[in-house]
Each structure stands twice: as C-alpha cells, then as structure tokens.
N, C-alpha and C positions, 0 to 999 in steps of 0.2 A: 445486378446491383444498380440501385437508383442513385448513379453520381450524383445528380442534380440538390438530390434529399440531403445524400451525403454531406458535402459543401455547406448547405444552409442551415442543416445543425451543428456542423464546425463552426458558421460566422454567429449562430447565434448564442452556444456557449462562449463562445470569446468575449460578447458584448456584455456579456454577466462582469464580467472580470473589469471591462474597462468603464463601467457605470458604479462599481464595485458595491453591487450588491444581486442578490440571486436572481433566475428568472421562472416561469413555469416549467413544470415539467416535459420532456419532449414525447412523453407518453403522452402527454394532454392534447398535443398537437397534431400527433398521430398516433389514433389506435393501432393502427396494423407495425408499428415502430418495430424491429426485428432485434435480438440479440446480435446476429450475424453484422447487420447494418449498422449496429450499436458501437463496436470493436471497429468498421472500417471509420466511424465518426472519430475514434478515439486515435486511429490513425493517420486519418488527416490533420487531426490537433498536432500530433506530435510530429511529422512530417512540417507543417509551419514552424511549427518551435527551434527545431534542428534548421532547417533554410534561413534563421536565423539568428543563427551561430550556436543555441542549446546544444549537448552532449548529451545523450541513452547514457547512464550508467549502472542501469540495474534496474529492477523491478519491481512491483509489488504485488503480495499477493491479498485478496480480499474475500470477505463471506468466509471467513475457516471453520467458522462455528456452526452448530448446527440451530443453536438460539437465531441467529442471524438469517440463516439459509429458511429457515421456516418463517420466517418473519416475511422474506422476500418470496414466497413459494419457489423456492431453487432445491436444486441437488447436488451443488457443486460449484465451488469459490468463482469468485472473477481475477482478474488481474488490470494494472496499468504499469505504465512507465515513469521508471524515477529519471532527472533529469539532475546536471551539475549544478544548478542553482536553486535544484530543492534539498540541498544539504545545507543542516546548520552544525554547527562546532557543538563538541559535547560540552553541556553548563555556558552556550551563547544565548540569547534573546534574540527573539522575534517580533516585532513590529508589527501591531494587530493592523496597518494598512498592505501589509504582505496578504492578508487573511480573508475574507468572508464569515466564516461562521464555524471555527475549527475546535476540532476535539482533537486528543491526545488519547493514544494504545500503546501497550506496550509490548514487545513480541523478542523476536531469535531474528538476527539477521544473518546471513550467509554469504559467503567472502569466496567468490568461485576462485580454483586455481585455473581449471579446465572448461569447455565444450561441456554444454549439455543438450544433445541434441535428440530431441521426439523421434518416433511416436511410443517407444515402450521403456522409457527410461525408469527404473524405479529408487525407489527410497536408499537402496546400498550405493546405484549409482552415482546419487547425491553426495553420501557421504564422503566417496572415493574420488571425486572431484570437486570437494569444497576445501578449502585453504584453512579456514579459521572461520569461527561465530563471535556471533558481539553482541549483548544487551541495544536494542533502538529503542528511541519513541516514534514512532510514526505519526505525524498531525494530518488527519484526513480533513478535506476540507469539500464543499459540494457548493457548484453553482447553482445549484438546484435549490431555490428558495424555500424555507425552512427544513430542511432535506426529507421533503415530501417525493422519495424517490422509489423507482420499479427499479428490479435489474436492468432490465435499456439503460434508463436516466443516467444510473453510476458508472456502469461499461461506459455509458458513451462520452462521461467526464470523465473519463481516465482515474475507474476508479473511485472517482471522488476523493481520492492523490492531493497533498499542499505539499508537504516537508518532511524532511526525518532527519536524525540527529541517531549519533553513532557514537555509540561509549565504552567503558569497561576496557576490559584485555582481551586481548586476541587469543583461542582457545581452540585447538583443536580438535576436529570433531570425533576423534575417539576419544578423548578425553575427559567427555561430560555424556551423561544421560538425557539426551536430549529431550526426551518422553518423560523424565520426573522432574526436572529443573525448574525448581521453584520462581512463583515472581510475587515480589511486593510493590507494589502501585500507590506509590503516596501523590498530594496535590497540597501544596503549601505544609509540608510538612506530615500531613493527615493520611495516615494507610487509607486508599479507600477501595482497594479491588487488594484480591489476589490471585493467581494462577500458577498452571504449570502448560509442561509445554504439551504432553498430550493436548492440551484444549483447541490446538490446531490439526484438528483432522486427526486426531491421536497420534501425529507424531509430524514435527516442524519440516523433516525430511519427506515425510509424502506430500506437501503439499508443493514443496517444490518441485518434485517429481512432476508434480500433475501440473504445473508450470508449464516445465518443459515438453510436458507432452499436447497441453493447449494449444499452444507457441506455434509449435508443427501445424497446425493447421494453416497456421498463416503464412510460413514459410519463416518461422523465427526462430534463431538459436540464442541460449543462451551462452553468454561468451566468458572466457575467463577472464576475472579482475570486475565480473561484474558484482552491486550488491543485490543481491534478493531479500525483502522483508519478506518472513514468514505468515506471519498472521497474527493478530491480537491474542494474546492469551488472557483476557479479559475484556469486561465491557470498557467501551471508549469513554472519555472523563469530559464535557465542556469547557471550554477554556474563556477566558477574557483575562484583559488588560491587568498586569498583577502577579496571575498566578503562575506557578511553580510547580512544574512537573517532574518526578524522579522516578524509578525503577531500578530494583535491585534484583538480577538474576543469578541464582545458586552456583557459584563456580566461575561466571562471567563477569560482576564487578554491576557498576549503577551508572547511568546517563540520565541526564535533566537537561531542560530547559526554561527559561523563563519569557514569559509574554510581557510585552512593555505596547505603552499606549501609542 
C-alpha cells in the first residue's frame, strides 16, 4: 500500500470541503488509482475526523441498484461511514453551506441490537440482530466536482456520504415486509420517485449482510446501537436552497427535511 498516495488523496479531498466547492477527480490523477487504495483513502478521512472528537455511528451503504452498478461498471455496492454530526433531526433544515452539491434518497435504515460480524453473515442474520427499521433520507453529497465520479472517486469520498435524517416509528423487523415495503418520494410537495425495498439488492437485509461481510476485509465489525442505511430505493432527487424533501414508507411512517440558504 502506497501510504504516501494514501495521505495526499486524504489532504486533497479535505481541501474540496474547505474551499467549499469540488475538485477533480482522483481517477484523473491517477490512472492505476485502486478500489482497495480507495477504502484505505476513506480510512484515513475518517480516522482524522474521529482524532478530532467525530463519533462512527453507523454506516452506509451505496451502489444497491443495479441501474447504478452498471452505470459505474461494478458488481456490487460500496459502503462509507456515518458520523455523529451527519445526523439531522427528522423535519430539521440543512444549511446549503454544510453542502457541496447534495441530493436526497430515500431508503430502510437499520437500528443494530447486536455484532455483526463477517465473513459469512447473511440476510436472517441481519434480521435477528437488528433492533428496529426507520424511514431515512440520506443526502449524498461528492467532493468530486460535478459528480463526474468512478467507483475509486466515491469509495475514496466516503461514499460520497453528507447527512441523514431519521424518522417515522421504530418497527420491528419481523413485523414489516421488508422486500415489498412501499416508498413514496415527494420534493416540495410533488411525488417524484417511488420504490420498494426489493430495489436494494432485492432485499434491504442483503445488503447489510454484504456490509458486514465487506467490513471483514478490513478488520471491521459492525457494532450494536449502530445505524446502517440500506440503500436508495429510488433514483436520488437534486436539492437547493428551498426545497423539501419527504418519504413515506409502508408500515414505517415519513421523514423530511428541508434545505435553507
């Protein structure tokens, strides 16, 4: 592993954030740029973050769609790390100088009780260690200038991770179909997407499975009391200064947020 790379595309997505607008991509920078190299980049970020004073408190997960995965030429989601000050209040506002360039998804979030620890966890496992689900919106956000990004670019932004917002009722997971669980996706009012949650990898519990079995590689568990976003179960919406985002999921209730200037 090329510490050296490593570092210099941590200090260079950091400078996106504090110029506060995107930079090129670090594909452009380096052709031979690695997935593997990509994740230790996203590591470093969040290791700074944590050295000062940031909280891990759960995950996300990315690519669940297979529109998306072909779009990226991939076979299988990415992940980043949520943090305690990428939470906002369900129906709080967001400050478009917290932002870049953010869209809004809406997905199943996952409320561990338990350990989920790789390499062969599956889909039951989840269920039987997850606490409660909850309606999110997820606001992905990419310092990657106009998110002209490769899988590297986003792995290595963590993601491309802003924010999420937590709503509804707390629902346990035998208690809803998580595979039919309708979503309505409005934006000022306006239906404009809808899903369900098969749309995550045919079902919001494999994908966390494959979380945790990622995780493993790098020596990661996931811990109880942490959140895991599932995946969008829809296309993601543009956001600016204004708008109003909501999601209503079948059985789980609605969370919104609004964007102010």
């Amino acid at each position: 592993m090329d510490l050296v790379k490593i570092t210099r595309f941590a200090d260079y997505l950091e400078k996106a954030v504090k110029i506060g607008h995107g930079v090129s991509p670090l594909t452009s920078l380096d052709s031979n740029f690695t997935v593997e190299e990509a994740y230790n980049v996203q590591l470093k970020t969040i290791e700074r973050k944590v050295a000062d004073g940031a909280k891990i408190v759960g995950k996300k997960i990315g690519l669940t769609s297979l529109a998306m995965q072909k779009l990226l030429g991939v076979d299988q989601p990415d992940y980043g790390h949520l943090l305690d000050d990428m939470a906002v209040e369900n129906n709080g506002e967001i400050s478009f100088a917290r932002v870049l360039q953010p869209k809004a998804e809406a997905e199943i979030a996952f409320i561990l009780k338990r350990d989920l620890v790789g390499p062969r966890v599956t889909a039951h496992d989840v269920l039987m260690a997850t606490d409660y689900v909850l309606p999110a919106l997820e606001i992905v956000d990419s310092r990657i200038a106009d998110w002209k990004i490769k899988l590297e670019d986003t792995v290595a932004d963590n993601a491309s991770s802003g924010l999420y917002v937590l709503g509804g009722r707390p629902v346990k997971p035998d208690q809803i179909d998580l595979v039919m669980a309708g979503m309505a996706f409005y934006k000022n009012g306006e239906l404009i997407n809808t899903g369900v949650g098969a749309a995550a990898l045919g079902n919001p519990a494999t994908c966390v499975a494959w979380l945790a079995n990622k995780l493993f590689e790098f020596g990661i568990t996931l811990k109880a009391g942490e959140v895991i976003l599932s995946g969008a179960l829809s296309a993601a919406a543009n956001a600016a200064p204004g708008d109003y985002f909501s999601a209503r999921i079948a059985h789980l209730g609605e969370v919104g947020v609004r964007f102010t200037s």
